[in-house]
LUMSE-542476 format. One record per residue: x negated, y negated, z negated of N, C-alpha, C in turn; residue number from 1. Coordinates in steps of 0.001 Angstrom, whole numbers, plus 500000, padded with zeros to 6 digits. Example, Ala and Ser with C-alpha at 12.3 -4.5 7.8 and 13.67 -1.06 7.14 Angstrom:
BEGIN
      npx      npy      npz     capx     capy     capz      cpx      cpy      cpz     i
   486810   505690   492200   487700   504500   492200   486800   503300   492200     1
   487150   502250   492920   486330   501060   492860   487100   499970   492130     2
//
This chain:
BEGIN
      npx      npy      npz     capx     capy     capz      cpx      cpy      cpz     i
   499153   501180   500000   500000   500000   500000   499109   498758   500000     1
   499579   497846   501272   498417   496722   501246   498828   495648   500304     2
   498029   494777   499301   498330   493890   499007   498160   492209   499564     3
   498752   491534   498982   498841   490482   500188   497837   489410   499381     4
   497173   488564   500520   495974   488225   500183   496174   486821   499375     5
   495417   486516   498456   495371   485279   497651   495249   483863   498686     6
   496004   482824   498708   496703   482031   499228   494932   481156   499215     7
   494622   480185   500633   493463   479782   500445   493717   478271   500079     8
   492426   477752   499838   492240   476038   499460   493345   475353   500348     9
   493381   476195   501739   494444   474948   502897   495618   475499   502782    10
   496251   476849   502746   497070   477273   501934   497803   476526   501230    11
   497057   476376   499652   497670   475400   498674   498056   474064   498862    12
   496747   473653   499827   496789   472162   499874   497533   471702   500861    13
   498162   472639   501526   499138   472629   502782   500773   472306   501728    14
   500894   472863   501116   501950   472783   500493   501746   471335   499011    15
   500944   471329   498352   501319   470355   497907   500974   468744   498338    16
   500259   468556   499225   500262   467544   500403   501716   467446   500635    17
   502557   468341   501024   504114   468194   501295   504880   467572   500029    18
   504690   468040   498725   504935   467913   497349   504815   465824   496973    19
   503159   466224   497654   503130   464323   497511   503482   463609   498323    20
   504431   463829   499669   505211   463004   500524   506305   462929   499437    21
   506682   464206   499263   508456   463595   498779   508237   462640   497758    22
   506899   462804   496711   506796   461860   495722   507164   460103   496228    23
   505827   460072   497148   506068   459202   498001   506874   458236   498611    24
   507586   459524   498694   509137   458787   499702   510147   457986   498645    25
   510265   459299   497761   511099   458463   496574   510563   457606   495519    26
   508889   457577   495646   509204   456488   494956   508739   455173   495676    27
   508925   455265   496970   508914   453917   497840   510369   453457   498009    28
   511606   454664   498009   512801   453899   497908   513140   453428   496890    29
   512791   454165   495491   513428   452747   494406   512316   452065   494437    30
   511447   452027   494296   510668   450887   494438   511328   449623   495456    31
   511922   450026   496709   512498   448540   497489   514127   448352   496929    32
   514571   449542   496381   515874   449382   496135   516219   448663   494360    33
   515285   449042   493607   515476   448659   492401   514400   447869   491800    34
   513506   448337   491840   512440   447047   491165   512161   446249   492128    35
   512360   445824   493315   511764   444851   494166   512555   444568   494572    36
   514772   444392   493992   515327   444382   494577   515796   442502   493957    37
   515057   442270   493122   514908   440532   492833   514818   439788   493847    38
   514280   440642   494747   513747   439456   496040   514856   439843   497221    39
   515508   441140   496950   516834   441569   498046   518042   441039   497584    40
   518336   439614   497894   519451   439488   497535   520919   440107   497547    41
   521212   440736   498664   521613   441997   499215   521795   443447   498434    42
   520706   443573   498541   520587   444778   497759   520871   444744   496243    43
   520256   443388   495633   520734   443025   493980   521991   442910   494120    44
   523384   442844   494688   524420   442360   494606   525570   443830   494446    45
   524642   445239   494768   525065   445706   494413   525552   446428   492903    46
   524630   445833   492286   524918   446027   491007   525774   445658   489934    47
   526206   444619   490820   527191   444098   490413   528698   444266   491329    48
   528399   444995   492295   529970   445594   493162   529864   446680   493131    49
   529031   447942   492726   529048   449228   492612   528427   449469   491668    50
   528429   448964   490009   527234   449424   488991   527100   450374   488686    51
   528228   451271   488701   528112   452733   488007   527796   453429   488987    52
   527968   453571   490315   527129   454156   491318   525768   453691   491455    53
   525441   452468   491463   523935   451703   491978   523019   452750   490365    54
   523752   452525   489324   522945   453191   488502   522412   454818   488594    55
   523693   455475   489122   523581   456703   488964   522943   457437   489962    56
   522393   456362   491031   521551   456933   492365   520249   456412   491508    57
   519946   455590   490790   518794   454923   490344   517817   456368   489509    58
   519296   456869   488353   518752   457963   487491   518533   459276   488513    59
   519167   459081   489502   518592   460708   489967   517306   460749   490742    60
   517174   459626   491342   516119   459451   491739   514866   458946   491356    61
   514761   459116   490025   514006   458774   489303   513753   459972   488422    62
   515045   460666   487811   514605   462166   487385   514012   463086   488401    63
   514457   463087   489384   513666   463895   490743   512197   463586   490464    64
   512142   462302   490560   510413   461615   490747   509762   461992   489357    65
   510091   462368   488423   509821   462621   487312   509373   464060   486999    66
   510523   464479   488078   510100   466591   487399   509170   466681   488537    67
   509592   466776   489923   507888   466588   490979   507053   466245   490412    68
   506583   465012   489833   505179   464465   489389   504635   465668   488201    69
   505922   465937   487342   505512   466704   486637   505083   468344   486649    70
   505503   468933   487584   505525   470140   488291   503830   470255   488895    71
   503648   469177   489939   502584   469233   489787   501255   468534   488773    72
   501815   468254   487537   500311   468297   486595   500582   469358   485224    73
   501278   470932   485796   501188   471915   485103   499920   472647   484927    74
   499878   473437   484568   498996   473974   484264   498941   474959   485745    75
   497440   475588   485239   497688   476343   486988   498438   478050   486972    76
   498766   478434   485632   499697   479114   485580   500245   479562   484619    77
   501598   480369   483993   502524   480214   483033   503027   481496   482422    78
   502895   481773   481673   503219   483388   481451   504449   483507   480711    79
   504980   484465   481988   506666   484337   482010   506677   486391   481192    80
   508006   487039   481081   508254   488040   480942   507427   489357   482017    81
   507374   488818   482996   507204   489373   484317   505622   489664   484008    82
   504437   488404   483370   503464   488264   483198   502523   487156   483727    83
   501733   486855   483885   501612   485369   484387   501787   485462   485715    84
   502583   483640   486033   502727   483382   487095   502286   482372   487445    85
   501790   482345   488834   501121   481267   489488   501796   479698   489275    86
   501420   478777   489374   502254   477389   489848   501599   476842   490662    87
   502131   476209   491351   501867   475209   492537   501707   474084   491538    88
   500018   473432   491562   500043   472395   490734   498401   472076   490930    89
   497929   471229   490659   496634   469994   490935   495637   470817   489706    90
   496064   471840   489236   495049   472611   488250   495099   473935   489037    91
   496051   474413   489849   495503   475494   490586   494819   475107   491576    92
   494728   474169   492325   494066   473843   493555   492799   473527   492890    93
   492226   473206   492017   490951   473385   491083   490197   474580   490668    94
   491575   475487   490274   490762   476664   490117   490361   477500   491354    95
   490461   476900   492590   490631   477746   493845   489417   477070   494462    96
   489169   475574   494263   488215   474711   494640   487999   473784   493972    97
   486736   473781   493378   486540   473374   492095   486285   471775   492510    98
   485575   471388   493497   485321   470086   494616   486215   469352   494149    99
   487567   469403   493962   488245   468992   493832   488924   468124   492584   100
   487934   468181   491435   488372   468161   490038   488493   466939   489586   101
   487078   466225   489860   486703   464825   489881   487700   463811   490188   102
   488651   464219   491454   489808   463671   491867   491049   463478   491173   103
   490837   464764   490960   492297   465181   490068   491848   464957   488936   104
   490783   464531   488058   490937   464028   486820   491813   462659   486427   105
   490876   461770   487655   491451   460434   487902   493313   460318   487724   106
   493969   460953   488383   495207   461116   488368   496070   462095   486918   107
   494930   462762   486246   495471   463414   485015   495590   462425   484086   108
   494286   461741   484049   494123   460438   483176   495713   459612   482789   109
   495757   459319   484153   497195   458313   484158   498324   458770   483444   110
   498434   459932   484172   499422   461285   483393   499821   461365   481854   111
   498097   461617   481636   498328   462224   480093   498290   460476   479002   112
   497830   459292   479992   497914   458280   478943   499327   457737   479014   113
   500288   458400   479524   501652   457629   479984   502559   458405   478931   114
   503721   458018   478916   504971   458981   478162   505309   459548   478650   115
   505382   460058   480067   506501   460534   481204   506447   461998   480749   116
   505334   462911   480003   505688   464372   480069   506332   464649   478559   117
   506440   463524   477481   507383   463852   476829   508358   464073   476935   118
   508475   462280   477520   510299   462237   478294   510537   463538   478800   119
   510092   464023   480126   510254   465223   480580   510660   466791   479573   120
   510176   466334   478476   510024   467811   477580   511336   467991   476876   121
   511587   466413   476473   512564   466041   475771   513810   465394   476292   122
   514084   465465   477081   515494   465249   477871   515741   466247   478974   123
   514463   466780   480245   514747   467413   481139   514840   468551   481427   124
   513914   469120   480121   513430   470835   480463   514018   471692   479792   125
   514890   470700   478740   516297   471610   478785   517035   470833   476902   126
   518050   470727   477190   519020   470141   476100   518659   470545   474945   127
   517937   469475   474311   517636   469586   472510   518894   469445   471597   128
   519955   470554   471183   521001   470699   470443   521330   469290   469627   129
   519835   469347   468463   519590   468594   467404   519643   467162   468277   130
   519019   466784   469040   518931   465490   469546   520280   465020   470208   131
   521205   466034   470869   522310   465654   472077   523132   465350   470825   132
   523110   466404   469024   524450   465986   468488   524072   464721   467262   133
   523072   464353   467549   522545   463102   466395   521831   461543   467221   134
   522091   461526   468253   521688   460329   469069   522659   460536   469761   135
   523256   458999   470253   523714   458439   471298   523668   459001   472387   136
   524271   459972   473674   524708   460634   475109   524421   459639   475903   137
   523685   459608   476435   523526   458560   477838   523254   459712   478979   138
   523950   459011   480033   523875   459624   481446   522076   459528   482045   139
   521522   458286   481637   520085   458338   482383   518978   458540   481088   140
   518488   458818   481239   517277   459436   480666   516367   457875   480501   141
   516211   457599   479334   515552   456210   478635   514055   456140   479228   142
   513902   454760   480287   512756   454719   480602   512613   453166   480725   143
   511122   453045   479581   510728   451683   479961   509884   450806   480560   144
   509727   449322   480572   509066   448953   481738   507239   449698   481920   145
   507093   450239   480579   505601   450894   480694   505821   452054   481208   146
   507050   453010   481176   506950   453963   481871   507259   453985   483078   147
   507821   452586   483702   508109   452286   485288   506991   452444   485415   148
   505438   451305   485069   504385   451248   485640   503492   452062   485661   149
   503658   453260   484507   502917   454946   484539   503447   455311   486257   150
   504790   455514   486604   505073   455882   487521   504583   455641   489159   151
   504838   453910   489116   504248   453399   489989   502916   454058   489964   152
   501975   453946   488742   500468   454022   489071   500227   455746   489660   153
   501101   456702   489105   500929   457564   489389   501284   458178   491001   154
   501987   457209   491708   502467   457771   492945   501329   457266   493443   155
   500793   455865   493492   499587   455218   494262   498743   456002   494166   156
   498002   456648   492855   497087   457921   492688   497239   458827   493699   157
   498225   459104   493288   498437   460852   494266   498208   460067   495590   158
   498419   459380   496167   498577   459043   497647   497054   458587   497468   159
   496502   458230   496849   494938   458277   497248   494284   459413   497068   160
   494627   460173   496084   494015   461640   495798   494445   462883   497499   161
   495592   462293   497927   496044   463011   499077   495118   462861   500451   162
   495159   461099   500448   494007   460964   501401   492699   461098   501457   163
   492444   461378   500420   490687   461728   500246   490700   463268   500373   164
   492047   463974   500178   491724   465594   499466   491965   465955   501114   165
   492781   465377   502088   493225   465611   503295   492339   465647   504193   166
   491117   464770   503928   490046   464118   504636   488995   465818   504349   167
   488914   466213   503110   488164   466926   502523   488769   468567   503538   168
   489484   469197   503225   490467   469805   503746   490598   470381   505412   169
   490709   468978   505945   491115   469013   507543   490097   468804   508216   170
   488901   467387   507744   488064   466752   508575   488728   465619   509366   171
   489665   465322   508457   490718   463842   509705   491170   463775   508638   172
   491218   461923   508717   491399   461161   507910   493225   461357   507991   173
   493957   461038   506891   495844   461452   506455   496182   459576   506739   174
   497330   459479   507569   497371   458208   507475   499070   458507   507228   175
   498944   457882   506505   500273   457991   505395   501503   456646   505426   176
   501129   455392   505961   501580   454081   506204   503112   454527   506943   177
   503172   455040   507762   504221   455013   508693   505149   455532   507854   178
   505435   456465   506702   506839   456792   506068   507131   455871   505350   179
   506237   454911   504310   506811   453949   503805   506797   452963   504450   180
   506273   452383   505529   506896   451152   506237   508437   451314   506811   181
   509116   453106   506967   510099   453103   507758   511015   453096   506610   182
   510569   453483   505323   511797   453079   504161   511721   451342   503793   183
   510600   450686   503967   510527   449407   503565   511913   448825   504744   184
   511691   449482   505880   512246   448568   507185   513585   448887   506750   185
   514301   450284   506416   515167   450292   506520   516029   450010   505200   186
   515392   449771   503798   515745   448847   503188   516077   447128   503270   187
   515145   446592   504224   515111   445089   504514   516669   445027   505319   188
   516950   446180   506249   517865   446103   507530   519439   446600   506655   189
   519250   447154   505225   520614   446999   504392   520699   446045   503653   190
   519644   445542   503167   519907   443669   502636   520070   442868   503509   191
   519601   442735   504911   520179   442128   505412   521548   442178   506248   192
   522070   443609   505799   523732   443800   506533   524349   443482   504946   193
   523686   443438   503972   524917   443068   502837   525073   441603   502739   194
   523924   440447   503112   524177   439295   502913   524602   439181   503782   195
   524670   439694   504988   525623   438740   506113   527156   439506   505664   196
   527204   440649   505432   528689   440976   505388   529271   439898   503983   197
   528121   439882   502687   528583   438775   501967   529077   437206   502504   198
   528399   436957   503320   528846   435184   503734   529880   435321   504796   199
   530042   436381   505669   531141   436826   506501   532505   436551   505459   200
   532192   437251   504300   534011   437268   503683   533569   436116   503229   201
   532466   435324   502399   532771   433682   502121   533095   432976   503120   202
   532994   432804   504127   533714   432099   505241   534830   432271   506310   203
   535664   433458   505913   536316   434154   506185   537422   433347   505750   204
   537935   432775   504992   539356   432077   504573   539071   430795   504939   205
   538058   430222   505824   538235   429269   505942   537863   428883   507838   206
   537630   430065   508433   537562   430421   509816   538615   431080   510139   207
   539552   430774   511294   540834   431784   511755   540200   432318   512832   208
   539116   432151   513361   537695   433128   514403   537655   434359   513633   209
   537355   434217   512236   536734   435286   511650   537667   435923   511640   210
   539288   435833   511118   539878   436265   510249   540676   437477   511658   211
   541323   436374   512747   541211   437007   513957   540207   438477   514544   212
   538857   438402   514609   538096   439027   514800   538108   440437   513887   213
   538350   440197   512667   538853   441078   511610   539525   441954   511598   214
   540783   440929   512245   541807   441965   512416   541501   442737   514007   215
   540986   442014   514569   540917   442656   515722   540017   444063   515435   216
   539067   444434   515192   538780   445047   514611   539435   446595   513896   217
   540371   445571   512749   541068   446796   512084   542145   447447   513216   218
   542271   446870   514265   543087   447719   515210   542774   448352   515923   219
   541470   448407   516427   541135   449166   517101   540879   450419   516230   220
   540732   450518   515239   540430   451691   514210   541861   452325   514047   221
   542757   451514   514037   544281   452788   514092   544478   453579   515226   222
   544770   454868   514722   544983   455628   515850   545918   455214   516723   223
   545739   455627   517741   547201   455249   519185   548188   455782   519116   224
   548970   455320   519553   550831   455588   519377   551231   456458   519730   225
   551696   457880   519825   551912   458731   520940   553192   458346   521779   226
//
């Protein structure tokens, strides 16, 4: 019976290279949607016409960004019933290639000087009885402005640890710019459809162009007569 062969350096690094896009991705969208959304007038206005939704996309996407980051700075493996099991994580790609450590210290650093793997221990990895029936129930998981900026610092890390480890890896440099310029763009292109749809209805009761156009509009959207 053949056994199947131990997964190599590009292997691993094939897969969590993928691990630090999604980081990436999500945390370039709240980043334009919620902390940089002072400067989106647009986009800030939803918080005040959809708060309990604007919030509840805020917490999931932020618990997402939270268990990823954390997933990968596990240990490099976990001993379950079964007996130990591997993890996909920035300490197995060390023990596989050691080259690699120096890098990944830099990014543990941030890690282990931040709060984020308490939080994680203690709200995500599974319901503390004692805590859910003697504190206050909140829907989002308590995070403050120092643990925004653990976060931030930690996605910028990984995306430099990616391009240096990619470079190391492939022999070609990872150019990474093009996914977050296309969430930056397509954040700018919903603040700017909410302020114009905002000054559309402010000038709307006082234009019979607009109000006309409006309706014209809502008719073409009813179905036809049979």
């Amino acid at each position: 019976m053949s056994t199947q062969a131990a997964p190599s350096t590009s292997d691993i690094w094939a897969v969590i290279s993928k691990e630090i896009t999604g980081i990436q991705l999500l945390w370039t969208a709240v980043e334009q949607l919620y902390f940089k959304g002072a400067s989106h007038r647009g986009i800030a206005s939803l918080e005040q016409e959809t708060p309990v939704l604007y919030r509840l996309m805020q917490t999931a996407l932020m618990e997402s960004l939270l268990m990823r980051v954390s997933r990968l700075m596990d240990s490099s493996a976990s001993r379950t019933r079964a007996g130990v099991q591997p993890n996909l994580s920035l300490a197995r790609l060390v023990d596989i290639d050691t080259s690699f450590a120096s890098e990944i210290v830099r990014v543990r650093l941030t890690w282990d000087a931040s709060g984020l793997r308490s939080i994680r221990d203690k709200y995500m990895s599974h319901n503390d009885l004692a805590r859910a029936t003697t504190q206050e129930h909140m829907l989002n998981i308590p995070l403050s402005s120092l643990d925004i900026d653990a976060m931030r610092a930690l996605a910028q890390g990984l995306r430099e640890f990616r391009r240096g480890a990619h470079q190391k890896v492939n022999g070609i440099a990872y150019l990474d710019e093009a996914v977050s310029t296309q969430l930056e763009r397509e954040a700018a292109v919903l603040n700017r459809s909410l302020v114009a749809g905002s000054c559309f209805y402010q000038l709307l009761p006082d234009h019979a162009c607009l109000q006309e156009a409006l309706a014209g509009v809502g008719s073409k959207q009813e179905p036809n007569a049979l």
